[in-house]
LOROTI-96857 format. One record per residue: residue number from 1; y, x, z of N, C-alpha, C in turn. Coordinates in steps of 0.1 Angstrom, whole numbers. Example, Ala and Ser with C-alpha at 12.3 -4.5 7.8 and 13.67 -1.06 7.14 Angstrom:
2
> 1;-57;132;78;-45;123;78;-33;132;78 $
> 2;-22;128;71;-11;137;71;0;129;79 $
REM end
This chain:
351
> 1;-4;13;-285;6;8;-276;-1;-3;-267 $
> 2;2;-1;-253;-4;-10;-242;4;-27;-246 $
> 3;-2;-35;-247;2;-52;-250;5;-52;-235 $
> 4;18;-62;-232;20;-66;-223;18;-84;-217 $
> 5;5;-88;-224;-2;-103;-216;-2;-105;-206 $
> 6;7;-121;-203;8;-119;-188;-1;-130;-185 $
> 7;-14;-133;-190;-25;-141;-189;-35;-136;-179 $
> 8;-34;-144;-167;-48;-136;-157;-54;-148;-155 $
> 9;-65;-153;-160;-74;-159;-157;-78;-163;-144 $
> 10;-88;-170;-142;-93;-175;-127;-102;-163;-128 $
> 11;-111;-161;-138;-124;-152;-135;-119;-138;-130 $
> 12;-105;-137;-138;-103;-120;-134;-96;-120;-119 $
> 13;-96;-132;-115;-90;-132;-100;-99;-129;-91 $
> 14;-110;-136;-95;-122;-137;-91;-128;-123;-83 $
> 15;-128;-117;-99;-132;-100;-100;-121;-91;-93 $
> 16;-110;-97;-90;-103;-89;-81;-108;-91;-67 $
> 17;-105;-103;-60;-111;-110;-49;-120;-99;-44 $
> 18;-130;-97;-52;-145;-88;-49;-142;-75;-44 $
> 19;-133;-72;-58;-132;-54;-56;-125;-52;-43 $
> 20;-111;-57;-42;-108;-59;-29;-118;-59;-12 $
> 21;-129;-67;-18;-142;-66;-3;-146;-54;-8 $
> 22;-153;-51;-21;-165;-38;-21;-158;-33;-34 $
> 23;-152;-24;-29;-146;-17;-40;-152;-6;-51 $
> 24;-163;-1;-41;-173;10;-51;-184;2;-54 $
> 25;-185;-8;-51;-202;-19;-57;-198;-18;-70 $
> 26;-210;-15;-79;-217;-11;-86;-215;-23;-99 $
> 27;-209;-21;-113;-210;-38;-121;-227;-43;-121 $
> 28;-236;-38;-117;-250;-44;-118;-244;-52;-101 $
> 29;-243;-46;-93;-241;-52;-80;-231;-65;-79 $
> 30;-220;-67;-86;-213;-75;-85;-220;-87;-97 $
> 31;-225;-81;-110;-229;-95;-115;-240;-101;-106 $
> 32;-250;-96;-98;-259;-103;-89;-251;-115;-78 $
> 33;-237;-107;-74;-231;-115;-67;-219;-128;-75 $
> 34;-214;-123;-86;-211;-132;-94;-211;-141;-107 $
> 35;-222;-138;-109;-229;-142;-125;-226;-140;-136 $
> 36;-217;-133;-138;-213;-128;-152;-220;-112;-156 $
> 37;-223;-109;-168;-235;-95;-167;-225;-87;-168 $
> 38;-232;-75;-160;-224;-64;-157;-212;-60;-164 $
> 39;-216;-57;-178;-210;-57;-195;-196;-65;-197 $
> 40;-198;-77;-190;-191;-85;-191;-176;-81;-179 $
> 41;-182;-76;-168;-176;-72;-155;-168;-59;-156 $
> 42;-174;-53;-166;-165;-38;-167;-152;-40;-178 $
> 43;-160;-47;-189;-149;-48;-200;-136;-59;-190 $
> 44;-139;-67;-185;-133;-78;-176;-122;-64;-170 $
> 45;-125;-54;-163;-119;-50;-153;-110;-39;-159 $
> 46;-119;-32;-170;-107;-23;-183;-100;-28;-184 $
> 47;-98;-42;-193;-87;-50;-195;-72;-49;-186 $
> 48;-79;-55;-174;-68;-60;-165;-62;-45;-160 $
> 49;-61;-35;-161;-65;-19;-153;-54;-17;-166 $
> 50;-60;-20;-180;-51;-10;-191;-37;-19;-196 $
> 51;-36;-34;-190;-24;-38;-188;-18;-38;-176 $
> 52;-17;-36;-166;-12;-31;-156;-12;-42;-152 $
> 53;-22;-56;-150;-23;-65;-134;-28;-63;-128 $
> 54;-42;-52;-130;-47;-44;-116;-51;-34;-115 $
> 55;-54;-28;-107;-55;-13;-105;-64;-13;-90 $
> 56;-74;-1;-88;-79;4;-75;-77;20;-78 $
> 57;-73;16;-62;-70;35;-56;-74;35;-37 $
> 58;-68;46;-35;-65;47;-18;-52;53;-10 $
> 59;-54;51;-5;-44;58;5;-49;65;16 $
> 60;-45;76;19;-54;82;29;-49;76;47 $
> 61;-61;79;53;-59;71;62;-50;69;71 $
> 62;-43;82;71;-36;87;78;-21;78;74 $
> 63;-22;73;63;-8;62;64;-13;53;70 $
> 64;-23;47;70;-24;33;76;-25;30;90 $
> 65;-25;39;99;-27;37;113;-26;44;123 $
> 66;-12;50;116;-4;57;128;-10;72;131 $
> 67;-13;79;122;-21;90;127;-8;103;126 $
> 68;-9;111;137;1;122;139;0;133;122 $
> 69;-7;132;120;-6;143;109;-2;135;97 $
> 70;11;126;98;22;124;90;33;122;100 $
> 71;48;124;98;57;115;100;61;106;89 $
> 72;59;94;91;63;82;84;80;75;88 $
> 73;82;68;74;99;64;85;101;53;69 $
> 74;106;46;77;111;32;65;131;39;62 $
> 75;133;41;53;147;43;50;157;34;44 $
> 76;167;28;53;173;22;41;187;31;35 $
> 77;187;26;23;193;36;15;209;26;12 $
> 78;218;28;10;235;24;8;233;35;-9 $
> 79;242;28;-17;246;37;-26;258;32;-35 $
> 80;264;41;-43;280;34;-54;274;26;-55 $
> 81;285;19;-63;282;8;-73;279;9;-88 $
> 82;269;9;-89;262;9;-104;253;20;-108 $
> 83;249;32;-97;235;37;-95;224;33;-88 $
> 84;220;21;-84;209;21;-80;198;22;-87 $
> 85;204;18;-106;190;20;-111;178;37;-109 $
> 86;196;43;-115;189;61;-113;184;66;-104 $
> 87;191;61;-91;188;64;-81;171;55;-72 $
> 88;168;49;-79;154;42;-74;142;50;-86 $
> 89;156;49;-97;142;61;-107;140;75;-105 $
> 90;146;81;-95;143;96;-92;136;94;-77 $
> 91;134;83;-69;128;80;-63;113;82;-65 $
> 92;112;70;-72;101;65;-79;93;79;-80 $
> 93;92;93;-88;90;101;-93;87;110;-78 $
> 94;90;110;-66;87;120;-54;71;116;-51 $
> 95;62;124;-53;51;122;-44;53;116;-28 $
> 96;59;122;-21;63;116;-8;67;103;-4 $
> 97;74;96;-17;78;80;-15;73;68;-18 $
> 98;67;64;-13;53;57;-16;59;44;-19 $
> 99;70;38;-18;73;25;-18;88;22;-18 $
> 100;95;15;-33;105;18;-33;107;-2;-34 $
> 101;122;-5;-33;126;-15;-31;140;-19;-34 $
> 102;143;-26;-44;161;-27;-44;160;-44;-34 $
> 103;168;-43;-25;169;-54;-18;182;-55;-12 $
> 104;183;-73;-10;192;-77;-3;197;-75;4 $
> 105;210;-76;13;214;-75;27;225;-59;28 $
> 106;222;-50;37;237;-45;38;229;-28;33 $
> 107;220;-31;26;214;-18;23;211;-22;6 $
> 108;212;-14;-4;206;-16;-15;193;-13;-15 $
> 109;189;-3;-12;173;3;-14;171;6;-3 $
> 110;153;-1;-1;147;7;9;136;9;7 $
> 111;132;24;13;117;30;11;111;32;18 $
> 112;98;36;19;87;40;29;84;52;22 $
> 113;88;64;32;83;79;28;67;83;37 $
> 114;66;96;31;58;100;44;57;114;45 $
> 115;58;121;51;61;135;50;49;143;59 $
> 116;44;155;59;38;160;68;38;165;84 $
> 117;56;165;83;57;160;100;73;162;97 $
> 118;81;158;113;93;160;114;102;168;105 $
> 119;104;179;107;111;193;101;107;191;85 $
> 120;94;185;79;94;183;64;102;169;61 $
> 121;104;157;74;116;143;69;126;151;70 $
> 122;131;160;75;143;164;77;147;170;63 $
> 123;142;179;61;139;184;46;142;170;36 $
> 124;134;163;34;135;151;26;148;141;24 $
> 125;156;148;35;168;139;35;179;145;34 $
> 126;178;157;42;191;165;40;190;174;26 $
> 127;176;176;18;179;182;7;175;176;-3 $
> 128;170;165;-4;162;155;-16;173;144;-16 $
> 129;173;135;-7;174;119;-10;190;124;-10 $
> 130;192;129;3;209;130;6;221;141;-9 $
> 131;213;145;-14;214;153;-29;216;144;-37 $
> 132;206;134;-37;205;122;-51;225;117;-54 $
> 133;229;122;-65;243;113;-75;244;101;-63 $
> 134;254;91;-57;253;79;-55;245;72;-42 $
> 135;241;87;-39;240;78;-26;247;77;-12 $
> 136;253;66;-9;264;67;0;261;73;17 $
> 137;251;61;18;245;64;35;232;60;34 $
> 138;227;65;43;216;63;49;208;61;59 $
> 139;201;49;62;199;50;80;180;51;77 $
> 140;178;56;88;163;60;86;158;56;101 $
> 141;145;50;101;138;46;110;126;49;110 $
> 142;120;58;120;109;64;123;91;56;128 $
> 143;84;62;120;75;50;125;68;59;136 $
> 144;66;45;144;64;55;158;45;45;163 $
> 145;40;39;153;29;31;155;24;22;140 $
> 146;15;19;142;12;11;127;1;0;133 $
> 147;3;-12;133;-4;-27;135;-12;-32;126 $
> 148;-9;-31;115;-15;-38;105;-15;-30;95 $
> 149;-25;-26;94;-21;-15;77;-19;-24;65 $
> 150;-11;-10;59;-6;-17;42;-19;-26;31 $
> 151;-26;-38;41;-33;-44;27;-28;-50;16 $
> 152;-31;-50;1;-26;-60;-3;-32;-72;-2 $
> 153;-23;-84;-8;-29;-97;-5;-43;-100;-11 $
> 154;-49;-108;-2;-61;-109;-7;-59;-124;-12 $
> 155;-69;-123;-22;-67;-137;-33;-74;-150;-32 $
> 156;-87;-151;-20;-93;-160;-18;-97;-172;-30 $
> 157;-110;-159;-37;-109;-169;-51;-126;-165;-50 $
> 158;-135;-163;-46;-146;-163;-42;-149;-173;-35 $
> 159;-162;-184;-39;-169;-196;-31;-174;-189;-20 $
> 160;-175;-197;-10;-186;-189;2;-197;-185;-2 $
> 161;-206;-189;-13;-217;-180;-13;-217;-171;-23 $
> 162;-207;-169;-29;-202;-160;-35;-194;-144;-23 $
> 163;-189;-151;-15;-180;-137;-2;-193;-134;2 $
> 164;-202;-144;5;-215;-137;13;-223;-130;7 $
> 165;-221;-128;-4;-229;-119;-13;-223;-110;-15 $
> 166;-212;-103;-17;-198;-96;-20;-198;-86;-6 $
> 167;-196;-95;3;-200;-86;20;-209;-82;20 $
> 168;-218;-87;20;-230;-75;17;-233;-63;12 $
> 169;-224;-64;0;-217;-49;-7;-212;-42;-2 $
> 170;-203;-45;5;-189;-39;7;-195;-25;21 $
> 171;-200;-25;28;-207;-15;35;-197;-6;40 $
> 172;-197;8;44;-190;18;51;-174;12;46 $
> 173;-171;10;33;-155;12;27;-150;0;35 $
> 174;-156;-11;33;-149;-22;40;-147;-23;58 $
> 175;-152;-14;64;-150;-10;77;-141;2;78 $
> 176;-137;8;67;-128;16;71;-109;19;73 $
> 177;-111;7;71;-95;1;72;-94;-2;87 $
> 178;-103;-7;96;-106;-9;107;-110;3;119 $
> 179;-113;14;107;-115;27;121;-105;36;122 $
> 180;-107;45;131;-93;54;138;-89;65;127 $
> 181;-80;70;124;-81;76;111;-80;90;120 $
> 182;-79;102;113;-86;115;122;-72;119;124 $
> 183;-72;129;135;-62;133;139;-50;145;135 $
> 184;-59;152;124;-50;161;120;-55;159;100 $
> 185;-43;167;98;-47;163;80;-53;171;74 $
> 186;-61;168;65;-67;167;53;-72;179;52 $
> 187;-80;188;47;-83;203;43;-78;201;27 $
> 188;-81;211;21;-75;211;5;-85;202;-2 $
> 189;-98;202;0;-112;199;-5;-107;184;-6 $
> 190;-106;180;7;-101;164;8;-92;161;2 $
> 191;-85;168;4;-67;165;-3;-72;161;-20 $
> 192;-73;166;-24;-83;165;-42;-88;157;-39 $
> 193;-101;152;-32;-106;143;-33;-100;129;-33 $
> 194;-87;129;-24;-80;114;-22;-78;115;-32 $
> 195;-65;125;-39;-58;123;-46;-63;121;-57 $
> 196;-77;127;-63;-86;117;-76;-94;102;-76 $
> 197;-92;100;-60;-96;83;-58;-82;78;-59 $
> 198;-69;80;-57;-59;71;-54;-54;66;-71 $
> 199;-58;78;-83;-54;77;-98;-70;63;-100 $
> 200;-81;62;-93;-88;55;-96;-98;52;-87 $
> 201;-97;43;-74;-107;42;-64;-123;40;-68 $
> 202;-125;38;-79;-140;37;-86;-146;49;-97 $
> 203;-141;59;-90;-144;72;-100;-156;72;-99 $
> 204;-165;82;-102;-178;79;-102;-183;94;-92 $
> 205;-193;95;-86;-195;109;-80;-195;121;-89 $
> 206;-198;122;-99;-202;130;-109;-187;135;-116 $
> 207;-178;126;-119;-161;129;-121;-154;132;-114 $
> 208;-157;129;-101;-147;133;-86;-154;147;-85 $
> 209;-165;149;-83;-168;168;-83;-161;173;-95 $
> 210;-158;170;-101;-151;179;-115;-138;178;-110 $
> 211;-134;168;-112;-120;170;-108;-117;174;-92 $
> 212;-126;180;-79;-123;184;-73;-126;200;-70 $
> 213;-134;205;-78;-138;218;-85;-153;217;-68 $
> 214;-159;208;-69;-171;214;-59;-184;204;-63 $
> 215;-192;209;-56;-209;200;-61;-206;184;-57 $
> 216;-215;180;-67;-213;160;-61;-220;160;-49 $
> 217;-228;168;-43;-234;168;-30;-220;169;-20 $
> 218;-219;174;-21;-206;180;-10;-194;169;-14 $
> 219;-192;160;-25;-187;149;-29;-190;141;-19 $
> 220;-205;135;-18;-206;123;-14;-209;127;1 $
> 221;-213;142;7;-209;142;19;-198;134;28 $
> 222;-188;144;15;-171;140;22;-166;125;20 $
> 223;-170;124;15;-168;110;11;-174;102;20 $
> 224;-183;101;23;-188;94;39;-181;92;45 $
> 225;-178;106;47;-171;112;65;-154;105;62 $
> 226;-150;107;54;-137;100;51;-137;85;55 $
> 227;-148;73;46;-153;63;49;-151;62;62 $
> 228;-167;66;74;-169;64;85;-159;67;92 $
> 229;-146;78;92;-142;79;104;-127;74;103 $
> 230;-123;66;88;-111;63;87;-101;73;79 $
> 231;-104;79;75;-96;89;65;-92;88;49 $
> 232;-95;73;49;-91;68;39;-92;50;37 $
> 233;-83;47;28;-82;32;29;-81;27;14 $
> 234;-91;20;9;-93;18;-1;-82;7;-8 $
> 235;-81;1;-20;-66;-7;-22;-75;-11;-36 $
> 236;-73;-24;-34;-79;-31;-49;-67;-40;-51 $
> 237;-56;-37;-61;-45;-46;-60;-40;-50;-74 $
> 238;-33;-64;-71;-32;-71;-81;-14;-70;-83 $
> 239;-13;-72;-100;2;-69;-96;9;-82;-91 $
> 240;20;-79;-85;25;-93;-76;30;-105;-81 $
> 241;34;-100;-92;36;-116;-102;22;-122;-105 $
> 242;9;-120;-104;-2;-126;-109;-7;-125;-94 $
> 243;-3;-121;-83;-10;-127;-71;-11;-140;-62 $
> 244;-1;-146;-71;3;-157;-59;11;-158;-49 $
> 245;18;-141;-46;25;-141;-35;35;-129;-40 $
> 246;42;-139;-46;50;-120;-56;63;-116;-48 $
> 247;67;-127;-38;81;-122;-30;80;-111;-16 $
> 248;84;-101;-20;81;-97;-7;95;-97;2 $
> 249;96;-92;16;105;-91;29;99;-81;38 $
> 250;112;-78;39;111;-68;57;116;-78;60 $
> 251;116;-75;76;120;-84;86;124;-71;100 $
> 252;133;-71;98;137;-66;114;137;-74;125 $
> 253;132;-67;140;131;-77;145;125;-68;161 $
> 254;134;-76;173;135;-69;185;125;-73;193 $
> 255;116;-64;202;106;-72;211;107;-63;227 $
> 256;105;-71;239;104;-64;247;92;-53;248 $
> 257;95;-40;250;85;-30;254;71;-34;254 $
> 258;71;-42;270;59;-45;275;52;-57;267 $
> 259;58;-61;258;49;-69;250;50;-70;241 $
> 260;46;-57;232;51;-53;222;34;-56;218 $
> 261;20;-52;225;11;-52;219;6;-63;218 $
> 262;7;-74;226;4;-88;220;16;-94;210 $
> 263;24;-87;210;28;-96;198;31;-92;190 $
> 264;27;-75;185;29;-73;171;9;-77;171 $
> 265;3;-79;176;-14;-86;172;-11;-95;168 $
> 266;-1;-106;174;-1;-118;169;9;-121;156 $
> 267;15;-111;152;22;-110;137;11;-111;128 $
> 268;5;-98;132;-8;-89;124;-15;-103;115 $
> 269;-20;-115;124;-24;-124;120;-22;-131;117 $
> 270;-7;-131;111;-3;-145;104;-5;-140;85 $
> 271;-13;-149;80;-18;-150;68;-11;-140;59 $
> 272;6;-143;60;18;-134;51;20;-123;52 $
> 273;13;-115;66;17;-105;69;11;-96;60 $
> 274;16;-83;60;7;-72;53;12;-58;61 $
> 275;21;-54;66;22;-46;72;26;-49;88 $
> 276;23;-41;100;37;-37;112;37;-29;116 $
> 277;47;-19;117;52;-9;123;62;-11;135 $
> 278;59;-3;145;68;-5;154;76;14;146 $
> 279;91;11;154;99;21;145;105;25;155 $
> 280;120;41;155;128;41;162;140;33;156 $
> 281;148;35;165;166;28;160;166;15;170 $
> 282;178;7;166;184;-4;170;177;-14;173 $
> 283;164;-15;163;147;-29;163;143;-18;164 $
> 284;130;-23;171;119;-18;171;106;-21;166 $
> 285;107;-30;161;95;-37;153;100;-40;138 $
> 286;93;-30;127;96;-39;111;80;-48;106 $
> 287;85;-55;100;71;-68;96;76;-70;82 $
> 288;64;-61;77;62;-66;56;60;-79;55 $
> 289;60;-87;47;54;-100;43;54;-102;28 $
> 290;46;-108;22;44;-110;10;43;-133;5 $
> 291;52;-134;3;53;-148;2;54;-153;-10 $
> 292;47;-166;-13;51;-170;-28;64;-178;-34 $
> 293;69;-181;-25;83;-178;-32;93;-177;-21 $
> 294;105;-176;-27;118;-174;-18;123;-180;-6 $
> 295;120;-197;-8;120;-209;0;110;-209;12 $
> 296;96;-201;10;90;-203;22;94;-190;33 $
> 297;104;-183;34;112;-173;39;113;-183;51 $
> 298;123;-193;55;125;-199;68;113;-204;71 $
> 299;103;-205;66;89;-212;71;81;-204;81 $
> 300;80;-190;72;75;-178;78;82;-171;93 $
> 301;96;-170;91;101;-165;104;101;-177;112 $
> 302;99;-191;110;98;-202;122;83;-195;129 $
> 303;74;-198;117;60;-197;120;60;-179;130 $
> 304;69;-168;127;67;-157;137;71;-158;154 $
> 305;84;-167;155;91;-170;165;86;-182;173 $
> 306;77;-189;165;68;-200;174;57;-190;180 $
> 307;50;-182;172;34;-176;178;40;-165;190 $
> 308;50;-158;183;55;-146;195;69;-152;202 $
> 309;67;-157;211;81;-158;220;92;-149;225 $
> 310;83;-134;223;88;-127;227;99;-118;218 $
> 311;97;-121;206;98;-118;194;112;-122;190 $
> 312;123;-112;184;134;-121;182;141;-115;167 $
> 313;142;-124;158;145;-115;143;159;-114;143 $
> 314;161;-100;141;174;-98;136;179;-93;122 $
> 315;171;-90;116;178;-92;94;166;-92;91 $
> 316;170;-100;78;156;-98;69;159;-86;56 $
> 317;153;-86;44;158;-77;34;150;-85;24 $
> 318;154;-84;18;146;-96;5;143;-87;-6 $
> 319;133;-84;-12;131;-77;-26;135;-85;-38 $
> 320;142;-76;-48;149;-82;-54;140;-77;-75 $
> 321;137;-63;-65;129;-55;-76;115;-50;-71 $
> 322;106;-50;-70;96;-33;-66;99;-25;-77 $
> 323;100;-13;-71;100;-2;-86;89;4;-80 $
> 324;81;5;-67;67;11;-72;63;7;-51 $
> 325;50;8;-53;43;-1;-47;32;12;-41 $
> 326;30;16;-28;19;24;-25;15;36;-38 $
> 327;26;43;-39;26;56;-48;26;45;-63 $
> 328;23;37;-66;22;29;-81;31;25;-84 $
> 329;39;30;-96;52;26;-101;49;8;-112 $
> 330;57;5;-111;61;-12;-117;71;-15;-126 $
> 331;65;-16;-136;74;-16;-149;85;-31;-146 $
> 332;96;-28;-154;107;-41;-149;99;-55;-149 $
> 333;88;-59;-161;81;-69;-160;71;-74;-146 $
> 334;70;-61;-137;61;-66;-127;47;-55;-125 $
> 335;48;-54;-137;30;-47;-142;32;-34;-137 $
> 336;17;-29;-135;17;-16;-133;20;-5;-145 $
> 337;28;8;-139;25;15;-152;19;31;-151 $
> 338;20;32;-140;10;46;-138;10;46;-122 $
> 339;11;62;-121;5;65;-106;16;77;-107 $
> 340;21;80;-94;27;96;-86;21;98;-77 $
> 341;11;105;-78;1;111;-69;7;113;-55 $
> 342;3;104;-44;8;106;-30;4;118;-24 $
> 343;9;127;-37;0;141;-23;14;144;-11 $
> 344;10;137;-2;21;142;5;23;153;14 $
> 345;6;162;13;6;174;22;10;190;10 $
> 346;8;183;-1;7;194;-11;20;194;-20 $
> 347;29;188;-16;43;186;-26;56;187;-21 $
> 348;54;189;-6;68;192;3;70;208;-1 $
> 349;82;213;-4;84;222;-6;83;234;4 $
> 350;87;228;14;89;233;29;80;236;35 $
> 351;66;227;33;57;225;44;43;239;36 $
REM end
């Protein structure tokens, strides 16, 4: 039976910090950059991995930056009174719903789906979600761009000559959160391949060829080409009660047209942010944030409406639960407790 210690040290913050920059660097690579021996670095990262405060996977690229070969759409969900648990737990369980939320304000739940195009969201609502016991209404908003991809927070627990040693590792993976992700999806070869990095972004070459049934040559081929051209986005994440920033928020919020690109840029870089999508419907701009507690909420939207003038917030949504986080489900305590494989090209019934 898995112990549930909610003890995370500074050192294993540390060791997150890193993976987060270089996620495939090597435990010989990282003790050069952080002093603890290798031995020391792996048992350190078992630990924290087999109680659920951290976990590495990916997401393929194509969620993070707007690429046509998904439709994406943030949903918020209405339901009776006294199903939202069931109703977030049959959620939780869809490959396609990557991110579930019981929250404040005039919606109980809201999710982030992703489907393989139109005609498969349509599918997902009129015969999945709109099916679900209890659920009343639903309004759905289309992502129609992506600003900031889904990182998680980073933990700034590395000295500077500690990051400068760490960056040095980090090589193709850490540039690829930053390049264009490709324009159509995945072949099947790929598809396996994310989908056995997303259960563990540090598999090894030699286990990802088995579990994708092909040579480790043609492994680390593809695995390049994913890297270099953006077809994938690596995730070293901690669970949110042991990050320092465990509250999360949407924020709806209206911008004019023509300056829509300077100032979802200038969201992009405010410290809290983690996501922006520009969407269809009523706003046109939704903004994730991740805060450390409840109270710095008015601090954060002052600090959006000072940098963007253009910018004007109309609701927020306050998280009240995560029940699962970038395909990772979140046991009531916070912690991780497994994975639902985001295959989202290989699990629509339709597609």
């Amino acid at each position: 039976m898995r112990t549930r210690e909610s003890t995370v040290s500074e050192a294993d913050l540390t060791l997150i910090h890193a993976l987060q920059i270089a996620p495939r660097a090597s435990w010989a690579q990282l003790s050069a950059a952080l002093g603890p021996s290798a031995d020391t670095l792996a048992r350190r990262w078992s630990r924290l991995t087999a109680r659920g405060h951290a976990w590495s996977g990916v997401l393929p690229g194509a969620l993070t930056t707007g690429s046509p070969a998904v439709c994406a759409a943030w949903i918020r969900i209405e339901c009776t009174a006294g199903t939202v648990p069931a109703i977030a737990g049959r959620l939780v369980e869809d490959p396609g719903t990557l991110t579930v939320h019981h929250v404040t304000g005039d919606a109980d739940l809201v999710v982030y789906t992703a489907q393989p195009d139109a005609a498969a969201l349509d599918h997902y609502l009129a015969e999945r979600l709109h099916r679900l016991p209890g659920v009343r209404a639903t309004r759905t908003h289309v992502v129609t761009g992506v600003y900031c991809p889904a990182t998680p927070p980073r933990l700034d627990q590395l000295t500077p000559h500690q990051l400068r040693r760490v960056r040095a590792l980090s090589g193709r993976a850490a540039r690829s959160a930053r390049a264009a992700a490709p324009g159509g999806a995945p072949d099947p070869v790929d598809q396996r391949l994310l989908l056995a990095l997303a259960e563990d972004g540090r598999t090894g070459i030699a286990a990802l060829a088995l579990r994708v049934g092909t040579s480790e040559s043609t492994v680390r081929r593809r695995l390049a080409r994913l890297e270099s051209d953006g077809g994938l986005l690596y995730r070293t994440e901690v669970a949110p009660r042991d990050s320092g920033s465990p509250v999360w928020c949407l924020i709806f919020a209206d911008v004019p047209p023509d300056q829509m690109q300077p100032v979802a840029a200038a969201v992009s870089r405010l410290r809290e942010t983690r996501t922006v999508t520009t969407v269809t419907g009523p706003h046109n701009l939704f903004v994730c944030a991740w805060l450390g507690r409840v109270e710095q909420l008015p601090e954060y939207t002052r600090k959006l409406a000072c940098k963007t003038p253009g910018l004007r917030i109309t609701d927020t949504l306050l998280s009240l639960r995560g029940h699962k986080l970038g395909g990772h489900v979140l046991a009531p305590d916070g912690l991780r407790e497994r994975l639902v494989p985001p295959d989202i090209w290989g699990s629509n019934p339709r597609a």
